[in-house]
ROTORDREN-291958 format. One record per residue (C-alpha): x, y negated, z negated. Coordinates in steps of 0.02 Angstrom, whole numbers, padded with zeros to 5 digits, always signed. Example, Ala and Ser with C-alpha at 12.3 -4.5 7.8 and 13.67 -1.06 7.14 Angstrom:
BEGIN
+00615+00225-00390 +00684+00053-00357 
This chain:
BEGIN
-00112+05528-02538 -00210+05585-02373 -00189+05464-02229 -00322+05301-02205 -00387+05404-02039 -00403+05557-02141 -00505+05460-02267 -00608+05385-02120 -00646+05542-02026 -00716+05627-02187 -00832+05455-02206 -00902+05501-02037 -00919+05669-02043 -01006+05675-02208 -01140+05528-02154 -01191+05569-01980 -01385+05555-01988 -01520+05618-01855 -01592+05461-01774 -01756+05519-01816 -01698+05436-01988 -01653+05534-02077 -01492+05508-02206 -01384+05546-02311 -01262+05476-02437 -01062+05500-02352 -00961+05616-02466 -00789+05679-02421 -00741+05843-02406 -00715+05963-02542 -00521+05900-02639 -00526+05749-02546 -00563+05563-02639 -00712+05489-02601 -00713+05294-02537 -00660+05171-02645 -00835+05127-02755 -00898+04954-02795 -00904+04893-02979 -01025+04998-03066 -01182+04872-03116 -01307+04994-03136 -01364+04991-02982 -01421+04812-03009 -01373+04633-02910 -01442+04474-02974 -01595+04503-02879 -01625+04665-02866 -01638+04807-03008 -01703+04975-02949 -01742+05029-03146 -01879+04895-03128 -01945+04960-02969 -01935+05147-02986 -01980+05148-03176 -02146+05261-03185 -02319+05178-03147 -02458+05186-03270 -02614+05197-03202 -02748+05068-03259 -02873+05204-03322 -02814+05387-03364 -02860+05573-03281 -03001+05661-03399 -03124+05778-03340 -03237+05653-03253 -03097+05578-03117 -02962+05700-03089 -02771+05681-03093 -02773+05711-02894 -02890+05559-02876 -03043+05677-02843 -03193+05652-02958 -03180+05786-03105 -03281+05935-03138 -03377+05830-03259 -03404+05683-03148 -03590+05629-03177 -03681+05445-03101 -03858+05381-03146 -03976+05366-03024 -04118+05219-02993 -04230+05232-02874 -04356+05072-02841 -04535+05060-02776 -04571+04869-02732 -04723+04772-02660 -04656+04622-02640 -04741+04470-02544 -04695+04310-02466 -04788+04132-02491 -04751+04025-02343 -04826+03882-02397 -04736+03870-02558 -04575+03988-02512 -04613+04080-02651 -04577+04281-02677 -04691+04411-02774 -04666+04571-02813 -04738+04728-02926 -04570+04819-02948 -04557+05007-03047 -04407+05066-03091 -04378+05246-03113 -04209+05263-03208 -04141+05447-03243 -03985+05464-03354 -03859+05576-03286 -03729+05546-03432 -03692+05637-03597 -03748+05498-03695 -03913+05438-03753 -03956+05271-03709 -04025+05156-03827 -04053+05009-03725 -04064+04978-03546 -03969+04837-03442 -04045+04742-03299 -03969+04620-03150 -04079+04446-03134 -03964+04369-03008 -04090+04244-02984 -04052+04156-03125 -03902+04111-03046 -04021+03965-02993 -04053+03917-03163 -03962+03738-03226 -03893+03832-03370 -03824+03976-03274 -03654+04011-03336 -03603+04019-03146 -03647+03794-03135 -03473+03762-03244 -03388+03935-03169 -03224+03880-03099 -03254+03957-02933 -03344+03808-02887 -03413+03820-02700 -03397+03987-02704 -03549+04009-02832 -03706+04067-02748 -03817+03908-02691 -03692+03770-02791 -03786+03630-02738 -03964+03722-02763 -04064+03738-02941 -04222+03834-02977 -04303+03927-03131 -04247+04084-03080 -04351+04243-03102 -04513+04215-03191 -04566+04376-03271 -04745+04399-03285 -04746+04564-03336 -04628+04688-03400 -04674+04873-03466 -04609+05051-03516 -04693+05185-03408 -04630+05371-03483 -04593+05483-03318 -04770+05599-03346 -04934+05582-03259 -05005+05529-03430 -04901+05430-03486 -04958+05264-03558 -04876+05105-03519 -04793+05004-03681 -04766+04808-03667 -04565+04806-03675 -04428+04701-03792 -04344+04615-03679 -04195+04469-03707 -04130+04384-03566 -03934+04332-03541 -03871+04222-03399 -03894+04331-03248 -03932+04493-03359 -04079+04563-03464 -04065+04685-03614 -04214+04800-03648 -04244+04886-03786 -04317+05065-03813 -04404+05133-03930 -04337+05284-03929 -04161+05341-03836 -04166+05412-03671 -04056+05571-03673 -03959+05656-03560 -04078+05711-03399 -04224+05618-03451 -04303+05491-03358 -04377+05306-03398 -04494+05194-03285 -04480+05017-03309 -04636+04885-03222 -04585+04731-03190 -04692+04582-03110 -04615+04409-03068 -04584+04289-02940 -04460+04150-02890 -04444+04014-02772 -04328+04071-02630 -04180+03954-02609 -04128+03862-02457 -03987+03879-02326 -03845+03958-02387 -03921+03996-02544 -03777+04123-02585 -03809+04265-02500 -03994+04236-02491 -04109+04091-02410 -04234+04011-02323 -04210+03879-02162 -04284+03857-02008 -04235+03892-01813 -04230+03737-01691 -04375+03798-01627 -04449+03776-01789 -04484+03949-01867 -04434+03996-02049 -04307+04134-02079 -04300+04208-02230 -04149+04309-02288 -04214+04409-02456 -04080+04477-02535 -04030+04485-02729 -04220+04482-02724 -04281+04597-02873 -04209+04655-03051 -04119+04807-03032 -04010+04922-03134 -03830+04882-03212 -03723+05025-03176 -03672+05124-03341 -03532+05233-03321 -03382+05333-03391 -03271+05177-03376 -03365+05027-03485 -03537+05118-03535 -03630+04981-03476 -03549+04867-03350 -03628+04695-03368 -03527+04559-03298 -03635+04422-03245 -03695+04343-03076 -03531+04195-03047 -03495+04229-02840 -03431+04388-02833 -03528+04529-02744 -03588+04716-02839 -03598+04853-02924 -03768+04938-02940 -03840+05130-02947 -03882+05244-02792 -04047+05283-02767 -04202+05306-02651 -04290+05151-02602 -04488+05118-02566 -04515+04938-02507 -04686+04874-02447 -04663+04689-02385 -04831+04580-02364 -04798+04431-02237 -04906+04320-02114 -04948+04430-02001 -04847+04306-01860 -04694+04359-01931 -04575+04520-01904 -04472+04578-02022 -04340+04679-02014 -04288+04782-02166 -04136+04908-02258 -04172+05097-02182 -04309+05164-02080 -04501+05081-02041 -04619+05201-02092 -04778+05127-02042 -04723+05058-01855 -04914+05072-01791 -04975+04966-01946 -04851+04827-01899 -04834+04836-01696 -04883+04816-01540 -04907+04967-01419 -04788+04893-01303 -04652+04861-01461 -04684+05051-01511 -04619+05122-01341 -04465+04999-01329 -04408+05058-01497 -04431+05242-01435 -04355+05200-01266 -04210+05115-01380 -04152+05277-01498 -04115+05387-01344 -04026+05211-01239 -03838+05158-01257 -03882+05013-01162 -03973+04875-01253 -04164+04874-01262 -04248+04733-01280 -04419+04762-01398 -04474+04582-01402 -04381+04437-01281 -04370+04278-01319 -04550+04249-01182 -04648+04339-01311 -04600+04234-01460 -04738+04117-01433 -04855+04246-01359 -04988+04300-01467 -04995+04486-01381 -04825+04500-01457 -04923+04531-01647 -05054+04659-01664 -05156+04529-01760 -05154+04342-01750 -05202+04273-01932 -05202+04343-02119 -05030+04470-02165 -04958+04631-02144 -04871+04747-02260 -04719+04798-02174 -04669+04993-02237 -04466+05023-02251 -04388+05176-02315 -04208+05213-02373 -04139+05363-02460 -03972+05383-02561 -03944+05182-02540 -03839+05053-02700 -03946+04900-02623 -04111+04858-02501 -04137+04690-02428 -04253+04629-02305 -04283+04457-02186 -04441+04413-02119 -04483+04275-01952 -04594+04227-01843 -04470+04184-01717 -04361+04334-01706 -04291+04412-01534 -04287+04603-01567 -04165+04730-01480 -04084+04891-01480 -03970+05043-01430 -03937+05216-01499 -03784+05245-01614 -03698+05396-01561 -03607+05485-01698 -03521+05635-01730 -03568+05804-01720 -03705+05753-01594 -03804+05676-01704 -03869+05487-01666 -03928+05326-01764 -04007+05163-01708 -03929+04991-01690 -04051+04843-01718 -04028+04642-01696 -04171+04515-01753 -04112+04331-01694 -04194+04148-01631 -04218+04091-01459 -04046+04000-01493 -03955+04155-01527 -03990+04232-01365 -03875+04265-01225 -03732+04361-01181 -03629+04238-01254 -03716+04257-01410 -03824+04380-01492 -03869+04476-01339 -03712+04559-01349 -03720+04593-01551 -03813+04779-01559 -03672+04828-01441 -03540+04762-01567 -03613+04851-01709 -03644+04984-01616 -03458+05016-01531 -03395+04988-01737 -03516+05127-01814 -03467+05250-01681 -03270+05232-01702 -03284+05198-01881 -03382+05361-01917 -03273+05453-01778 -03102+05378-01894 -03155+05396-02050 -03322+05453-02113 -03477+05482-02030 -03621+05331-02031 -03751+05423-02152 -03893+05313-02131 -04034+05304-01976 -04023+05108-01942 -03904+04962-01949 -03997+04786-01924 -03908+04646-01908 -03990+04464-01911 -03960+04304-01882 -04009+04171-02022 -03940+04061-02146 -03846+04180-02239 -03718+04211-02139 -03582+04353-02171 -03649+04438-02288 -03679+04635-02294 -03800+04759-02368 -03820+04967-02343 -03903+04965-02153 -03899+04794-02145 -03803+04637-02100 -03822+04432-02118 -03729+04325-01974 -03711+04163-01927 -03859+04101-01799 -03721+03993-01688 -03595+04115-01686 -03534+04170-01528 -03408+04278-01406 -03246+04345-01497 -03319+04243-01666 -03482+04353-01658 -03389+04503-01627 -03284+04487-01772 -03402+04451-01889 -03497+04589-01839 -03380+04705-01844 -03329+04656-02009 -03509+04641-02100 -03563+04820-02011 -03371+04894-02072 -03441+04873-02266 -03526+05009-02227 -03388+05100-02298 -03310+04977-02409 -03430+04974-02526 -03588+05041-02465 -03552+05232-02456 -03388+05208-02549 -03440+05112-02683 -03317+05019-02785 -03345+04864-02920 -03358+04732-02814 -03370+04611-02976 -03190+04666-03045 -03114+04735-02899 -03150+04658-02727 -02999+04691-02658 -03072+04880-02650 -03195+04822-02526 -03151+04673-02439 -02993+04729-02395 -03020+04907-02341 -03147+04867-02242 -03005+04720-02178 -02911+04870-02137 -03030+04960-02044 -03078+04811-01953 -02884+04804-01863 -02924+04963-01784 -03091+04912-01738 -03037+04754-01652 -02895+04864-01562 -03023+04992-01494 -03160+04880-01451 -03156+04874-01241 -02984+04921-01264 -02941+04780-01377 -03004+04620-01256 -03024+04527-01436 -02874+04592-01504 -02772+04618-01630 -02861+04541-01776 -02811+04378-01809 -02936+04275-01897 -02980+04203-02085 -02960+04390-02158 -02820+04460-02082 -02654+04332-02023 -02726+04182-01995 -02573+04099-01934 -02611+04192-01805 -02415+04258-01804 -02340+04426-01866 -02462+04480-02009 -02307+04541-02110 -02222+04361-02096 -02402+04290-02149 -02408+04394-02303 -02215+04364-02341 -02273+04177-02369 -02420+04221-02500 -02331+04328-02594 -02206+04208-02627 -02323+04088-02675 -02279+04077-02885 -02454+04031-02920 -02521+04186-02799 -02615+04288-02935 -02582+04491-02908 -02716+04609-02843 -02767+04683-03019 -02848+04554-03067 -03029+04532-03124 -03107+04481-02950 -03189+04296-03021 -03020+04242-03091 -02963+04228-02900 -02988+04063-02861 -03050+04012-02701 -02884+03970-02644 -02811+04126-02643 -02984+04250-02625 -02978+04285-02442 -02761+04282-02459 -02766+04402-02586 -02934+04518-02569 -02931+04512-02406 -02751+04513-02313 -02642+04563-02451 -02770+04711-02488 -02761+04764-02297 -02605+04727-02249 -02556+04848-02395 -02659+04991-02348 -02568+04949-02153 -02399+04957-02207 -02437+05141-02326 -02530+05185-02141 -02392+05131-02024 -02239+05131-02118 -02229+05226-02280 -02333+05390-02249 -02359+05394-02048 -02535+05406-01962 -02566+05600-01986 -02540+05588-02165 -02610+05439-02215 -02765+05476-02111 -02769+05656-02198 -02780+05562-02388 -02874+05408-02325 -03017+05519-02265 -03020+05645-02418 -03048+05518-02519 -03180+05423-02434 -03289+05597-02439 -03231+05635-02620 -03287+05451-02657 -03441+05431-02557 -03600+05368-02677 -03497+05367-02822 -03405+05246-02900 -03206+05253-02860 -03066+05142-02980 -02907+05064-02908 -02851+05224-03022 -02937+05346-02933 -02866+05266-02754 -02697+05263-02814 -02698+05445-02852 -02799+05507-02702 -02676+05431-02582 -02519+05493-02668 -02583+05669-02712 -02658+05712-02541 -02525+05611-02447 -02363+05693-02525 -02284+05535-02587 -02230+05479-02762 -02292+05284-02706 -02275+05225-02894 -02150+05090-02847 -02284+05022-02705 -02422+05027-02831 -02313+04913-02960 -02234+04794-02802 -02377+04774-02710 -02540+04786-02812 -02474+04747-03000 -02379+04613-02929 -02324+04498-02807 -02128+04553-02797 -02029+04497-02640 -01928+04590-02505 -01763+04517-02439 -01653+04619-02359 -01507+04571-02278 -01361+04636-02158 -01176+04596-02179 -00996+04656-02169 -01024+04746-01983 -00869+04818-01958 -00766+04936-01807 -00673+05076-01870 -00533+05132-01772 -00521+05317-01800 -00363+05412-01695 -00481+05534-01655 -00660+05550-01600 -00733+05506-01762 -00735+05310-01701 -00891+05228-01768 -00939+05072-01874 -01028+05038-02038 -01125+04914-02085 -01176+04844-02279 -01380+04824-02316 -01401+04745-02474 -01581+04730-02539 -01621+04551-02638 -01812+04566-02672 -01863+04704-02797 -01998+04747-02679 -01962+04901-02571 -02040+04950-02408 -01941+05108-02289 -01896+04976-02145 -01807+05011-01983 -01642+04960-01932 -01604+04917-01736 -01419+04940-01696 -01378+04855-01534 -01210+04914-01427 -01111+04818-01320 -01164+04911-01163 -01349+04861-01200 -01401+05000-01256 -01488+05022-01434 -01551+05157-01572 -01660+05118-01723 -01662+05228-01875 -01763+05200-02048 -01704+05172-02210 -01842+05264-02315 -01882+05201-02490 -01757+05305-02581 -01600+05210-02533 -01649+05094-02650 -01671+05201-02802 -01499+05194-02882 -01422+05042-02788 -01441+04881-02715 -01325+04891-02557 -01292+05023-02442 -01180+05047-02303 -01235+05115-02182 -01132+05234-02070 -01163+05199-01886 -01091+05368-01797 -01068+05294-01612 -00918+05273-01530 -00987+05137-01448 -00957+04962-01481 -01080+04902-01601 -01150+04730-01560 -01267+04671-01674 -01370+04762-01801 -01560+04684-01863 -01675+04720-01998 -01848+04751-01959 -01823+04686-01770 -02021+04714-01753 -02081+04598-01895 -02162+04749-01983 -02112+04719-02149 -02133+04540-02256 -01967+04507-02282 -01979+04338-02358 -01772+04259-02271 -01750+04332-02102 -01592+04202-02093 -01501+04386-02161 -01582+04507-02060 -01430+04506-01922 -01254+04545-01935 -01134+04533-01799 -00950+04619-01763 
C-alpha cells in the first residue's frame, strides 16, 4: 500500500491549477489509487442535483427558416410594414383630439390576410374596458380617469392605385382592439389603405402614458401619445398578435410616418423625427438657433424662458398652425404641444462622424441647471456612448419634454417628470432616451415580454451612469436597478428567494405590480450583468450582445431568438442559466468548509479546501484564498464544477499557510446565506 505522503504528493501534483482559473479534477498517477471517494449519490445533496440544472433547455419557440438556430433572423425572415399619414388637430377649449388618419398596410408574409387587426388604446378610457377590473390595478393607464374612448366617424377601404375607389368598411370593435373585415384577401406583397376619422377627449395628468395638465404658470401641456388606431403586428409567431390595452407597453409595425399637427398658433409643439416645415411654424430668430444648435455641443437655447410671454416669440399671434414632422423606419410617433415651452439644444455626435440633434421642450419651472437646463446634455452624453457601445442612434432627433406623463418613451422621443431634478433628472433621462434600443430599434413584445426591454435597457443604463462625467451619479442605484442601494447581487439574492416571486417567462400583465420593476427590471439586468461580467467576460459578451442588436434591429426578436444569439456568437452552452435564471427563480448557496493543512515531507505542502454548492442555481464565482503572511490569490470556479457533483475540494497548491478562504469576497454573485461563504484553518 503506497505511503499517506505518497498518496498526498500525487493529490497535488495532479490538481495544481493556473491562477488565471483554470482547473482541473486531481487524479493520481498512472498504478497509483486515487483518494478515497465520497458515497456515490449521483452527484446529488439534498439541495442540490446537477441532472436538474444541466438537463438540456428547450427553447420557448423552435429554429425554422424565419429565426435561425444561431439566433439570427432566417433566410425567410419577412415583417409587415405600416406606414401612417395623420392630420390630426387639437381643441383647446374642449381638450379634444381630431384626426384624418390613412393607413397604408403592405403584407410582407406568405399568407393572405383575410381580416385586418387594429390597436384603439383609447378605449382603455372606456368604463367597460377590460383593463377597469384588470388586476394590475394602478398600474392601468389613467385608473382613476373614464372617457368614451375613440369615436370613429369614419372608417374606409382605399385599394393602393390612383383610381381606386374608397368602400365603407365592416368593422367590430373589441376592448382596446378592432377587427376589419375585407372583402377580398390581401396576398402576399399587396398593399391595403385603411381611412379612418375620429376623435377623443384627451385625458388628464397621468393619463397612462398620455395627458393633459397645466404648468404653474398656467399653460396646458399636452402629451399625445397612444393617440391614433394603428396596426396589430402579425407575425410568424401568433399570426395576429392581439393582446389588449391592460398597462403594459407595445408591439406595433415599422414604418414611415407623415404627421401634420394643427394647434393655436401660441403653442409649440415638439414632435417624433424631423420638422419639415420650420419656416411655416417659426420665428426667424428660432430658425437660426436651431441651425446654430446642430453644429453646437454646448446647449442652445431657441426660446428662453423671457420669450414665453413675448408675442415676437410666434410668427403669428391668433388662429393655428399645422406643425409638419417627419419620421422614417419608426414602430411609434407621438407628439406634445404648449404654449409655455422653453426650447433648447446641442448636436449629438455619433459614430463614424456622423451627428444628430438633442432637443428639450419644458415650463418656466423646469428651468435651471438644477433642472431641465442640464437635460439635452444628459440625453445627449447617453446617445453618444450608447451608439459608440452598442449600436449606432439611427434617427436625426431625440426630444425630450417635460409634462404630465412622466417616464415614458417613444422612437426620438421622451416624457419626464416637470419637477425632476439633479441626479433624479439624469437618471430618468438616461433611462427613457436608453429605450432607444430596448425596444425602439430592437423591437421586442413589450405586451408579453417586458423584461426584453425594460431590463436591457436597465442594463445599458449601469454603464451609462458609470460613464456619465466619469460616473459623478454613479453606479446605478435607484427604483430599477438595487434599490437597497447595497450590492446589486445581494439585492437580487432577496427577490429570488421570494416564493411568491413569479419567473421572467411570464406573460408581462400577470406580473403584478409588486414584483414588475423586481422582476422586469433588476432581475432582467442584473442577468444580462452577471453573463457580461462573470460568465462570458466583456470581449465576448460585447461581441454577441452587439451582433444581435444589428441582426435584430426593426424586427421583432423572441426571448428564443436572444437566448440563441448570445450562446451561439458568445461560445457558451448557457442552457443551465437560461433554466436558473429566466425559467425560474432557483437559488445559489455556496458554502466553504473542511479547510485543512497538509503536511507533505516534501515540497508538495499545500491545503485543500471542500466547496459544496446548496442552491441548484449556478453562477462561475471566484474564490479568495487568504495566507497567513497577508498575502492572497483568487481563482474561479467556472460553471462546470458543478456538472456531476455537488462538493468539490478544492486543491490549494501553496506552501503557505492558508488563513481563511471566502466565496465571492466581492458580492458579485446572489448567493442567498453568506453565513457559509468562509472557512477557516
Amino acid at each position: 500500500m503506497p505511503h499517506p505522503c505518497a498518496v498526498r504528493r500525487a493529490l497535488f501534483a495532479a490538481a495544481a491549477f493556473a491562477l488565471s482559473a483554470t482547473f482541473a479534477i486531481a487524479q493520481p498517477p498512472a498504478g497509483q489509487p486515487r483518494r478515497p471517494q465520497l458515497p456515490d449519490t449521483g452527484g446529488r445533496s439534498a439541495t442540490y442535483d446537477p441532472l436538474k440544472t444541466f438537463a438540456p433547455f428547450t427553447m420557448p419557440d423552435g429554429a425554422n427558416s424565419y429565426r435561425s438556430g444561431n439566433g439570427a433572423p432566417g433566410p425567410a425572415f419577412w415583417a409587415n410594414q405600416a406606414d401612417y399619414e395623420m392630420h390630426a388637430s387639437i381643441d383647446a377649449a374642449t381638450q379634444t383630439l381630431t384626426n384624418d388618419e390613412v393607413i397604408t398596410y403592405t403584407n410582407n408574409s406568405p399568407d393572405t390576410l383575410n381580416s385586418l387587426w387594429l390597436q384603439v388604446e383609447q378605449n382603455t378610457y372606456r368604463t367597460d374596458s377590460r383593463a377597469r377590473s384588470f388586476a394590475g390595478g394602478s398600474r392601468r393607464p389613467g385608473a382613476d380617469q373614464s372617457s368614451e374612448g375613440t369615436i370613429f366617424e369614419l372608417m374606409e377601404l382605399m385599394g393602393s392605385g390612383k383610381n381606386a375607389k374608397a368602400e365603407k368598411a365592416t368593422y367590430v370593435l373589441s376592448d382596446t382592439r378592432a377587427r376589419i373585415d375585407l372583402p377580398a384577401g390581401l396576398p402576399h406583397g399587396a398593399q391595403i389603405k385603411v381611412h379612418i376619422k375620429y376623435h377623443y377627449k384627451v385625458p388628464g395628468p397621468w393619463g397612462g402614458r398620455t395627458s393633459v395638465g397645466k404648468s404653474k404658470d398656467g399653460y396646458e401641456i399636452y402629451d399625445i401619445a397612444q393617440w391614433y388606431p394603428r396596426m396589430c403586428v402579425y407575425d410568424d409567431i401568433r399570426g395576429w398578435d392581439t393582446q389588449p390595452f391592460l398597462g403594459n407597453e407595445f408591439y406595433t409595425e415599422f414604418g414611415n410616418y407623415d404627421n401634420y399637427i394643427t394647434v393655436p398658433a401660441n403653442m409649440l409643439v415638439a414632435g417624433s423625427g424631423v420638422l419639415v416645415n420650420e419656416k411655416d411654424v417659426l420665428t426667424k430668430a428660432e430658425i437660426d438657433r436651431l441651425a446654430q444648435a446642430r453644429t453646437s455641443d454646448k446647449t442652445v437655447m431657441i426660446r428662453t424662458v423671457a420669450e414665453i410671454k413675448d408675442p415676437a416669440s410666434r410668427p403669428k399671434q391668433d388662429g393655428t398652425l399645422t406643425w409638419h414632422y417627419h419620421m422614417d423606419h419608426t414602430r411609434d410617433a407621438v407628439f406634445s404641444a404648449s404654449a409655455g415651452f422653453v426650447w433648447d439644444g446641442a448636436k449629438i455626435n455619433l459614430p463614424g462622424g456622423k451627428t444628430a440633434l438633442s432637443l428639450s421642450f419644458y415650463p418656466a419651472e423646469s428651468a435651471g441647471e438644477e433642472g431641465w437646463g442640464r437635460t439635452t446634455e444628459y440625453a445627449k452624453d447617453t446617445i453618444e456612448n450608447m451608439s459608440h457601445d452598442w449600436y449606432s442612434y439611427p434617427w436625426p432627433v431625440m426630444t425630450n419634454v417635460a409634462g404630465f406623463s412622466s417616464g415614458m418613451e417613444y422612437p426620438a422621443m421622451v416624457f419626464d417628470g416637470i419637477n425632476s431634478k439633479n441626479k433624479g433628472l439624469f437618471v430618468v433621462t438616461a433611462h427613457e432616451v436608453g429605450h432607444t434600443w430596448f425596444p425602439m430599434i430592437v423591437q421586442s413584445n413589450e405586451r408579453r415580454d417586458a423584461w426584453m426591454d425594460e431590463g436591457f435597457n436597465t442594463f445599458i443604463d449601469i454603464y451609462e451612469s458609470d460613464q456619465f462625467q466619469k460616473g459623478i451619479w454613479g453606479p446605478k442605484r435607484d427604483g430599477e436597478y438595487a434599490p437597497g442601494g447595497g450590492y446589486p447581487a445581494d439585492e437580487i439574492a432577496k427577490v429570488i428567494a421570494d416564493p411568491e416571486a413569479p419567473v421572467m417567462l411570464s406573460r408581462a400583465d400577470a406580473i403584478r405590480e409588486k414584483y414588475r420593476h423586481p422582476i422586469t427590471y433588476f432581475k432582467s439586468a442584473e442577468g444580462l450583468y452577471i453573463l457580461r461580467e462573470e460568465i462570458m467576460g466583456h470581449e465576448v459578451f460585447d461581441r454577441a450582445f452587439r451582433k444581435y442588436i444589428k441582426d435584430w434591429a426593426f424586427k421583432h426578436p423572441t426571448p428564443s431568438d436572444f437566448f440563441r444569439a448570445m450562446a451561439s456568437e458568445g461560445g457558451e452552452d448557457l442552457d443551465y442559466f437560461w433554466r436558473g435564471w429566466y425559467a425560474n427563480n432557483w437559488t445559489m448557496d455556496m458554502a466553504a468548509k473542511n479547510l485543512k493543512w497538509v503536511d507533505a515531507a516534501d515540497t508538495s505542502k499545500g491545503s485543500v479546501v471542500t466547496i459544496v454548492q446548496n442552491g441548484q442555481l449556478v453562477i462561475p464565482t471566484w474564490v479568495e484564498v487568504k495566507f497567513e503572511d497577508g498575502t492572497s490569490m483568487k481563482t474561479k470556479l467556472p460553471a462546470e464544477t458543478w456538472m456531476q457533483k455537488a462538493t468539490y475540494d478544492m486543491a490549494i497548491t501553496s506552501p503557505k499557510k492558508v488563513a481563511s478562504v471566502v466565496i465571492d469576497p466581492d458580492h458579485r454573485v446572489p448567493d442567498t446565506d453568506r453565513s457559509n461563504n468562509e472557512t477557516r484553518q
